[in-house]
Structure formats: structure tokens, C-alpha cells
C-alpha positions in Angstrom: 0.0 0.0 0.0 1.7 3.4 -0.9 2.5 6.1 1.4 -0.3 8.2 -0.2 -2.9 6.0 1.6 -2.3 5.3 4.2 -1.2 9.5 5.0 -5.2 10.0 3.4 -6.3 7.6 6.4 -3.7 9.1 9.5 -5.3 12.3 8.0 -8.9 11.3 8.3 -8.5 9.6 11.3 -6.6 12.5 13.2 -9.6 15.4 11.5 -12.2 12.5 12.8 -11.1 12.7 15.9 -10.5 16.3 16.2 -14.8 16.7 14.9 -15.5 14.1 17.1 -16.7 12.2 14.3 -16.3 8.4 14.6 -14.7 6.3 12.3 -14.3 2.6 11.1 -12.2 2.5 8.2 -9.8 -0.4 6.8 -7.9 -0.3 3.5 -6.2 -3.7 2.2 -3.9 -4.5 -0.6 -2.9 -7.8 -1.1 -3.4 -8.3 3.2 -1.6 -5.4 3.6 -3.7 -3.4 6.0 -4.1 0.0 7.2 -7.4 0.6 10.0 -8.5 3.4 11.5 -10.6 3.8 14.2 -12.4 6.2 16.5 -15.0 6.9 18.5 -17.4 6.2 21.5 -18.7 2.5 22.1 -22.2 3.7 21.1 -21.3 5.7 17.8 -18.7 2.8 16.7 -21.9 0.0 17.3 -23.9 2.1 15.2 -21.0 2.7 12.5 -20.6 -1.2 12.3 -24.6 -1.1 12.2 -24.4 0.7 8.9 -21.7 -1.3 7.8 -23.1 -4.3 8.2 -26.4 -3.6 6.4 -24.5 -2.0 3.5 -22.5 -5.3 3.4 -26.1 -7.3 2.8 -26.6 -5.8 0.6 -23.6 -6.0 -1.1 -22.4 -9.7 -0.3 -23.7 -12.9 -2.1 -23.4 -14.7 1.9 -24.7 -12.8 5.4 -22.3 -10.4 6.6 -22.1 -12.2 10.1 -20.5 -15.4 8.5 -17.9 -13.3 6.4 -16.8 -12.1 9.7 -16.3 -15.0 11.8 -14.6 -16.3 9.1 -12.1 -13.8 8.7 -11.8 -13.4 12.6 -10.6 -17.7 12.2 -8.4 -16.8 9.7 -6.5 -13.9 11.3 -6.3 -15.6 14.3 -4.8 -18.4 12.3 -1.9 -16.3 10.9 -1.3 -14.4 14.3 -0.6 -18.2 15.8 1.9 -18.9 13.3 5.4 -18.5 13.5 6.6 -15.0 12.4 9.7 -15.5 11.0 11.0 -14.0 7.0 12.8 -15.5 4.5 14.6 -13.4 1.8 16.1 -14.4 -1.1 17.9 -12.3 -2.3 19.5 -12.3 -6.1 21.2 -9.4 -6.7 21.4 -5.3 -5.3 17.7 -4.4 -6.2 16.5 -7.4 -3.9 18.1 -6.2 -1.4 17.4 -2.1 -1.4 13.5 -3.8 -1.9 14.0 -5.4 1.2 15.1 -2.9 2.8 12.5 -0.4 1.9 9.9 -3.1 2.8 11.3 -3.4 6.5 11.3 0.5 6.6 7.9 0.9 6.2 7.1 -1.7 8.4 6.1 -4.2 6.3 7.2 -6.7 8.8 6.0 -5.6 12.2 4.2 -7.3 14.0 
């Protein structure tokens, strides 16, 4: 996800807050994800409230089982081991990698 994007959300997050405007927002490339949120309990149900209605009606399958599925799945990957393997073939590889670990690519 480029730098671009994920400035847009710290943005919108920080001028959310500053309104008092609450916020549930989460960009993904390619599991690469960026979330912002913000809020009181009772504005951030409704938000997830509009959410998942717009998600009906969106989605072939009920929102709900979407969820729980993905909520399996990340807790999946968190229980795996986190360890990186680079290969690394010549100088570009390695100023990619580097770059990647920068941006925090790998953090956990």
C-alpha cells in the first residue's frame, strides 16, 4: 500500500477525531492493511450497524459469516510463527527489502 494511503487515512482519522466524528475504516492491498478507528462505544456500534447492512446488501453470503470467518483466519496467521525469509538475487533485492522493513512491512 503506498504512502499516499495510508497519509489520506492518518489524515482522516486525526480530523475524525478532532470533529469528534467516529470512524471505522480499513484499507487492504494484497493483506496489507491500514485501519483506522475512532469513537465512542455507542457511535462505533452504530458505524458497524451501517456497515453491516451495507454489506447485505452487497455480499452474495450474510455479513455475520464473512466475519467470523475472517476473525478464524486472522487468528490463524497471528498463531503462526513469524519469522521472513529473503532471497535475495542481486542489489535491487536487497534495497526492496530494505524499503519493505522500513515501512514496516514486517511488524508485527
Amino acid at each position: 500500500m503506498n504512502r499516499k494511503i495510508r497519509s489520506l487515512i492518518k489524515e482522516l482519522t486525526e480530523e475524525c477525531d478532532k470533529e469528534k466524528v467516529s470512524l471505522i475504516c480499513t484499507a487492504n492491498n494484497q493483506g496489507e492493511t491500514v485501519s483506522a478507528i475512532c469513537g465512542g462505544l455507542v457511535d462505533l456500534s452504530f458505524c458497524l450497524g451501517v456497515q453491516e447492512k451495507k454489506l447485505s446488501e452487497k455480499l452474495p453470503i450474510h455479513p455475520e459469516i464473512l466475519r467470523k470467518s475472517a476473525v478464524e483466519a486472522l487468528e490463524e496467521v497471528k498463531s503462526d510463527n513469524h519469522k521472513h525469509t529473503f532471497v535475495i538475487e542481486n542489489a535491487e533485492d536487497l534495497q526492496d527489502i530494505l524499503n519493505r522493513i522500513a515501512s514496516g512491512e514486517f511488524d508485527e
